[in-house]
LOGU-925635 format. One record per residue (C-alpha): residue number from 1; chain; y, z, x. Coordinates in steps of 0.1 Angstrom, whole numbers, plus 5000, padded with zeros to 4 digits. Example, Ala and Ser with C-alpha at 12.3 -4.5 7.8 and 13.67 -1.06 7.14 Angstrom:
2
REC:1:A:4955:5078:5123
REC:2:A:4989:5071:5137
! end
This chain:
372
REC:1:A:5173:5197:4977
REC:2:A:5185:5165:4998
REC:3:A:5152:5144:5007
REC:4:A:5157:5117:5032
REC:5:A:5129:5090:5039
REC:6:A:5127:5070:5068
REC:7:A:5112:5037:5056
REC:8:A:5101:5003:5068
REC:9:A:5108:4982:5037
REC:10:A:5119:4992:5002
REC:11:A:5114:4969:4969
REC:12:A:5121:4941:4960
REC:13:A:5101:4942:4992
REC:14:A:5063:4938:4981
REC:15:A:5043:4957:4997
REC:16:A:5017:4994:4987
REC:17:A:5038:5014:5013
REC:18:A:5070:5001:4999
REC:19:A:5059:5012:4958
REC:20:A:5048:5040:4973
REC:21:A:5079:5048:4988
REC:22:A:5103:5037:4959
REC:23:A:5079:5060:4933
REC:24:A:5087:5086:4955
REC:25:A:5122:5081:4955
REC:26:A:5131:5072:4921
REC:27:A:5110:5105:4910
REC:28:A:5126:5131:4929
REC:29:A:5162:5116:4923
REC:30:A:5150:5117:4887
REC:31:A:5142:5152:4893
REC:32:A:5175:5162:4906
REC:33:A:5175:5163:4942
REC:34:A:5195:5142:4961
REC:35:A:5173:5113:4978
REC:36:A:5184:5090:5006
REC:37:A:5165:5056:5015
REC:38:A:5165:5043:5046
REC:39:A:5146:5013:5055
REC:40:A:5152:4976:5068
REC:41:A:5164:4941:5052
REC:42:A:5154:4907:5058
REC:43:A:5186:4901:5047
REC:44:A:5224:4915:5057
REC:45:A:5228:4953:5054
REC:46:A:5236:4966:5025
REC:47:A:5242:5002:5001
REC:48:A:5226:5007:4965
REC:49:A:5234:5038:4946
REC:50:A:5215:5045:4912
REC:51:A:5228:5079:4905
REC:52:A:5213:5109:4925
REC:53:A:5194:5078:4951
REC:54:A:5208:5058:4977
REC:55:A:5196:5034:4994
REC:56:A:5206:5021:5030
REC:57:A:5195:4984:5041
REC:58:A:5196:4974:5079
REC:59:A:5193:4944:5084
REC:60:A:5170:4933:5111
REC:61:A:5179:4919:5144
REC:62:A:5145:4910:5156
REC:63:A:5109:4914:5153
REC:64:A:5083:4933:5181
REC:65:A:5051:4919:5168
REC:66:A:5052:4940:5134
REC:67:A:5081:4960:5138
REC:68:A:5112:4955:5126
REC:69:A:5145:4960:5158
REC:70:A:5177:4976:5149
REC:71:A:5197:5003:5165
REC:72:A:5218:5006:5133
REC:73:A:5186:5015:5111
REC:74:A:5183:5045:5144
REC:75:A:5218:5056:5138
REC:76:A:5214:5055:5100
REC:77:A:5184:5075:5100
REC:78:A:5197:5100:5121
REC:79:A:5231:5106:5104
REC:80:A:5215:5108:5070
REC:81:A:5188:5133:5082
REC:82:A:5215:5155:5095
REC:83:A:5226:5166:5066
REC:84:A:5189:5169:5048
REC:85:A:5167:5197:5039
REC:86:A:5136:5176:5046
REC:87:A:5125:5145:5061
REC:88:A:5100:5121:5047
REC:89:A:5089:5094:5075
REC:90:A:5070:5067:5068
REC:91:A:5046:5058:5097
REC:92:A:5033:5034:5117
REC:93:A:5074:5029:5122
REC:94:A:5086:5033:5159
REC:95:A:5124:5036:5145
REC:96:A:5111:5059:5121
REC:97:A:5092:5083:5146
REC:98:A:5125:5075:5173
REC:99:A:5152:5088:5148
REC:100:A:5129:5119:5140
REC:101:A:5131:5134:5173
REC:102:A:5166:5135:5165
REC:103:A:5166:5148:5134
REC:104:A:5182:5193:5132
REC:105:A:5155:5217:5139
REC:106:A:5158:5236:5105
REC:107:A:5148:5201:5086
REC:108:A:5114:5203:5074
REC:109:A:5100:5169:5083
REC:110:A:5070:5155:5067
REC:111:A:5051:5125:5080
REC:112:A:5032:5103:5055
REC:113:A:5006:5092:5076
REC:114:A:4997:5056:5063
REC:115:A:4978:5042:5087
REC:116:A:4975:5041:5125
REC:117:A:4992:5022:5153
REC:118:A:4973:4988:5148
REC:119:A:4985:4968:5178
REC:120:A:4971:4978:5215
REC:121:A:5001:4956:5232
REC:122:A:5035:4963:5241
REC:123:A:5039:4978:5205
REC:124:A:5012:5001:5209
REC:125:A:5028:5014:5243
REC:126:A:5061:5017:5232
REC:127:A:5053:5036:5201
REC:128:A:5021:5062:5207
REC:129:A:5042:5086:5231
REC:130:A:5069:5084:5204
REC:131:A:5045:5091:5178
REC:132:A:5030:5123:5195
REC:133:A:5063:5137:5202
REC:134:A:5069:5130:5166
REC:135:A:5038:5147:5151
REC:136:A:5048:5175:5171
REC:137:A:5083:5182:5160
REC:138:A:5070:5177:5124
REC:139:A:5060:5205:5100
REC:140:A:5033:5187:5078
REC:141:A:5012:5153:5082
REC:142:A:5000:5135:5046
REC:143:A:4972:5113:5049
REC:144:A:4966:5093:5022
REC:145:A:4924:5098:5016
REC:146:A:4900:5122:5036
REC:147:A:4879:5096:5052
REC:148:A:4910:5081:5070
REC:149:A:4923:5113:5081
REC:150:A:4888:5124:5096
REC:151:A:4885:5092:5118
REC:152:A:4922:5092:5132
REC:153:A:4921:5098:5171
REC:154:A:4960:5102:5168
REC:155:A:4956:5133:5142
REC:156:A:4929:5150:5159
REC:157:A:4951:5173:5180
REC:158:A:4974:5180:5149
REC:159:A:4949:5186:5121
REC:160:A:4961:5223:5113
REC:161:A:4986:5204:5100
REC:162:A:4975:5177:5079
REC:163:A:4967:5177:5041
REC:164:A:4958:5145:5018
REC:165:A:4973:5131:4989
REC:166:A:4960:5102:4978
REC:167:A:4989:5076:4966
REC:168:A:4997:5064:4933
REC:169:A:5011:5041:4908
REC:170:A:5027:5045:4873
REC:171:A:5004:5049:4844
REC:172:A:5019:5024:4825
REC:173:A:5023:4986:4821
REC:174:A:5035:4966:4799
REC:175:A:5017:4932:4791
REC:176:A:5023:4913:4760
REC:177:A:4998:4910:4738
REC:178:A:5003:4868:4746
REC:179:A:4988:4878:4779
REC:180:A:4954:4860:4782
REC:181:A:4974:4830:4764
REC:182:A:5002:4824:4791
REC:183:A:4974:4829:4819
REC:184:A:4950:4806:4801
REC:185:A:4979:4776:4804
REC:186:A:4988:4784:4841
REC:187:A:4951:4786:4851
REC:188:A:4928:4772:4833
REC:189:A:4895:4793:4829
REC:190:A:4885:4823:4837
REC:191:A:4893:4840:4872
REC:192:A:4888:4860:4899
REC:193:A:4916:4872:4912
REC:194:A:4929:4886:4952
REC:195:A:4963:4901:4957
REC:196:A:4980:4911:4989
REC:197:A:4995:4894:5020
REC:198:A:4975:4866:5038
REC:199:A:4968:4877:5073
REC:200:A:4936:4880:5091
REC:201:A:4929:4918:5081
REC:202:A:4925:4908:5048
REC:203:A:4898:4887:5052
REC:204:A:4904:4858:5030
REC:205:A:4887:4834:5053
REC:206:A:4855:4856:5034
REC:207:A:4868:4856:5003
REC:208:A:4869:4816:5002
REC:209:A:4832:4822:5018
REC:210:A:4821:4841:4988
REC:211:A:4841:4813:4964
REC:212:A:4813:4788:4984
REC:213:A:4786:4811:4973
REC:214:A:4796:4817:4938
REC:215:A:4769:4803:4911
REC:216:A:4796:4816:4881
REC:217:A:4822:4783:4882
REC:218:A:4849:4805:4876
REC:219:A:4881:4801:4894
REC:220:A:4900:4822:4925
REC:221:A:4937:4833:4920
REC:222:A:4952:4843:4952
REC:223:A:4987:4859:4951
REC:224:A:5006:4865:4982
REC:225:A:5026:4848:5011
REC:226:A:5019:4850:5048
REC:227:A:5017:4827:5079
REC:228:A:4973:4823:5074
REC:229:A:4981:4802:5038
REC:230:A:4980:4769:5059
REC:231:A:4948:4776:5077
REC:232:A:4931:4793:5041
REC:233:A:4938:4758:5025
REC:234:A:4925:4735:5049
REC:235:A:4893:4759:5050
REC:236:A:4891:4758:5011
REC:237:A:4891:4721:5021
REC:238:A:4863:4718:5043
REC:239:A:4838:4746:5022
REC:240:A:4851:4718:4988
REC:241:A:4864:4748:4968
REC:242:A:4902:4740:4971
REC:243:A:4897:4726:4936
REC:244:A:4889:4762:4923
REC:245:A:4915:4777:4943
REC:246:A:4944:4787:4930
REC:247:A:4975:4798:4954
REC:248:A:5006:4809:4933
REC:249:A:5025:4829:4962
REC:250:A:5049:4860:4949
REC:251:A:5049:4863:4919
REC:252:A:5073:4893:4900
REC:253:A:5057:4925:4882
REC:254:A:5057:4912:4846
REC:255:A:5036:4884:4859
REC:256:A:5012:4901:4883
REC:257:A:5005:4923:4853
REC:258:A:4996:4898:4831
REC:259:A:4973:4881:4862
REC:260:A:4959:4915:4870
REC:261:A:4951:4924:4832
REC:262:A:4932:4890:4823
REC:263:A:4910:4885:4857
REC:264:A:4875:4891:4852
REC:265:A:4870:4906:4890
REC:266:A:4898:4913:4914
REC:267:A:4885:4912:4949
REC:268:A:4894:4929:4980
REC:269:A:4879:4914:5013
REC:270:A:4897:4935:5039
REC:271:A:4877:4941:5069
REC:272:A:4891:4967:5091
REC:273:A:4911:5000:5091
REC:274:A:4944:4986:5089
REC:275:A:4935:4982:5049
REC:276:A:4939:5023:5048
REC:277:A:4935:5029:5010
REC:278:A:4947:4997:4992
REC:279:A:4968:4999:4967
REC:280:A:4968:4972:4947
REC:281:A:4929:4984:4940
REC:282:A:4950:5010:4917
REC:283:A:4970:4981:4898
REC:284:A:4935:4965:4888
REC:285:A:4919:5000:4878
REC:286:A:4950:5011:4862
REC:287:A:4944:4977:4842
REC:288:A:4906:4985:4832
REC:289:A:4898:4952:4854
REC:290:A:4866:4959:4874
REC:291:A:4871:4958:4912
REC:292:A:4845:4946:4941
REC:293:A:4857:4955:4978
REC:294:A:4837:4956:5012
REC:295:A:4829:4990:5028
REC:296:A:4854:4998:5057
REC:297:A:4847:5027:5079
REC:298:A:4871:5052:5085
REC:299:A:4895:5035:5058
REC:300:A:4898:5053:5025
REC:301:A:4890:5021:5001
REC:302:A:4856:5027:4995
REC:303:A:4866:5062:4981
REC:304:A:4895:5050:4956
REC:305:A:4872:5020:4948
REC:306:A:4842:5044:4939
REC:307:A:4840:5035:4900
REC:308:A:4837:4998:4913
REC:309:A:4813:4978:4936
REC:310:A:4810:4982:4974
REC:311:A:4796:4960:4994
REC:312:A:4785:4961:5033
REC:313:A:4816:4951:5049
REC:314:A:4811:4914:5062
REC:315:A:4780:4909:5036
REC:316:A:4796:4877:5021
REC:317:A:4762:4872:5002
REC:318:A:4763:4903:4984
REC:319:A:4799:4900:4978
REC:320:A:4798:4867:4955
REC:321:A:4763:4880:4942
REC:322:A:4783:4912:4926
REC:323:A:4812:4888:4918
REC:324:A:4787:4863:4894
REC:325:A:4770:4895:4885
REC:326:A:4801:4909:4872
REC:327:A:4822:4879:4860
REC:328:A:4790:4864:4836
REC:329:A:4785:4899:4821
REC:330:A:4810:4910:4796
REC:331:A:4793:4948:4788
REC:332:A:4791:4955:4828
REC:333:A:4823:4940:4834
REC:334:A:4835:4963:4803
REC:335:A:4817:4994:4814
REC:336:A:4833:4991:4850
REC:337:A:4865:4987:4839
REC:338:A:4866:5013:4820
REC:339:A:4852:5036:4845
REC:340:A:4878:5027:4872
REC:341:A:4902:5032:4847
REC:342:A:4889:5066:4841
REC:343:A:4889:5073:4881
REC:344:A:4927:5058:4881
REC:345:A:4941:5080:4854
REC:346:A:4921:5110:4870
REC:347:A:4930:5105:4906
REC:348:A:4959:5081:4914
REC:349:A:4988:5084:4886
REC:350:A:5026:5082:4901
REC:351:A:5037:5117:4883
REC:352:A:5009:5135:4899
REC:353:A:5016:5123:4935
REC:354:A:5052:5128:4932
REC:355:A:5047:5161:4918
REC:356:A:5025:5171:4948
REC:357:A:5051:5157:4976
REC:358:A:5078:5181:4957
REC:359:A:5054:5212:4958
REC:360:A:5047:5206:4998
REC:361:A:5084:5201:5000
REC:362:A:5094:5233:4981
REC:363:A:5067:5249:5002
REC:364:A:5077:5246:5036
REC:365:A:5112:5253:5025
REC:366:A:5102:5286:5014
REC:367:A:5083:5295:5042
REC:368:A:5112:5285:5063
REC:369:A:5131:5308:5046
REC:370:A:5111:5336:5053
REC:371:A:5110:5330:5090
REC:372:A:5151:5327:5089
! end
């Protein structure tokens, strides 16, 4: 079988969508079929083989608010689909859902259905009609958890076509048993820890809020670039925390693990739908570390983060209350963790998504078969 995705980023990228999409890959190339990655750069254009999978960098030539421009990432897309037995696009993506239209009718296209269009400008214009046209030509829709798919106005006229599979991670990591040891020297005492980029939807202005609140003295790791780390450290300034704060930027996989492994609480404060599942809630349960997270309607976090703690989203008080609760006792801290590691290796392991993309490929390929 020849699987191509359409992608926005691919690794060393950081980003859920862009693990998600290299799992994806590297497991069905692993499996034999021949995959084909197509995706942007930051950087100049390049081509990557490792064996049975390709992958194809564009390199941007512009930005329209989150979307990456380039007519040679459309071209790409469509050249490589033209020769593929099914397509795999990655959405929101206007490119993506552009070069789809184009795409031979006896491709079975798949859209993974990560979140909705988030913008309401220009963007959101540009790239709805394109989007309906797409979900139209496709042949199946994959929303990542139930609760997302249920509140998506943009899936409503297409859900005879929609199916969940909730996303996932590999099962293992490797952290040296030094671990606690090289995070100890780095930072100092015990931590809570947050993870992901720093924009507005992730609501770190609150998680500096709850910091304020904290009784437990403990410290906040916060990993991650973006254009609000400015504006997060004068306000860690002005509540006095931005001695207990701790921002480290990127940091690569052996060292997130080793972060993730040792924190006594990881902390999600996302606010709003565009947070559609959250992936790097799997790293911490896949690490036995106990997670707290504010309820988000319509998203599906509260539903992968149902062996941890939920708060009303907003609720900064009850946020740092389940944060000291947590961090200052070591049997609920131990009994959550290994609860959400119990969820993770139930619910959200890399082999058992990958495994259920392939059957849903294989499927539609056989019932296009029968129609031929």
């Amino acid at each position: 079988m020849q699987i191509v995705h359409f992608a926005k980023f691919y690794p060393p990228e950081y980003g859920g969508i862009e693990s998600v999409t290299e799992a994806l890959a590297e497991d069905h190339a692993d499996a034999g079929h021949r995959v084909d990655v197509v995706c942007f750069t930051r950087e100049a254009s390049d081509v990557a083989t490792y064996g049975t999978l390709t992958v194809r960098r564009l390199a941007c030539l512009g930005k329209l608010s989150s979307q990456p421009l380039s007519l040679r990432y459309v071209f790409a897309a469509v050249r490589r689909a033209w020769s593929a037995d099914v397509v795999h696009v990655h959405t929101p993506n206007l490119l993506a859902s552009l070069a789809t239209l184009f795409t031979r009718r006896s491709a079975k296209v798949v859209v993974h259905w990560h979140a909705d269009i988030a913008g309401k400008g220009i963007l959101g214009v540009l790239t709805r009609p394109l989007e309906t046209r797409m979900l139209a030509r496709c042949d199946a829709v994959v929303c990542t958890s139930a609760a997302y798919l249920d509140t998506s106005p943009a899936l409503r006229e297409f859900r005879s076509k929609c199916s969940v599979i909730p996303l996932g991670i590999s099962d293992v990591v490797l952290v040296n048993t030094g671990a606690w040891g090289d995070v100890r020297g780095e930072i100092m005492g015990p931590y809570i820890l947050f993870v992901g980029r720093l924009v507005p939807y992730k609501g770190l202005d609150d998680l500096l809020r709850v910091v304020a609140a904290m009784t437990s003295k403990v410290r906040c790791v916060i990993v991650g670039v973006g254009p609000e780390r400015p504006h997060l450290q004068a306000m860690a300034d002005e509540l006095g925390v931005a001695g207990q704060v701790d921002f480290l930027g990127n940091v690569d996989h052996a060292h997130l693990n080793r972060l993730v492994s040792c924190a006594r609480v990881f902390c999600l404060t996302s606010n709003n739908r565009l947070e559609a599942f959250g992936v790097v809630l799997l790293e911490a349960m896949r690490a036995g570390c106990p997670a707290v997270s504010m309820d988000i309607p319509g998203s599906g976090v509260s539903w992968v983060n149902e062996a941890g703690t939920v708060v009303p989203q907003g609720d900064v008080v009850a946020f740092a209350k389940a944060v000291d609760r947590i961090a200052d006792d070591p049997d609920e801290r131990a009994a959550l963790g290994a609860a959400a590691r119990e969820r993770f290796m139930t619910n959200f392991v890399r082999s058992k998504m990958s495994a259920r993309f392939l059957a849903l490929y294989e499927q539609l390929m056989k019932d296009g078969d029968s129609l031929s």
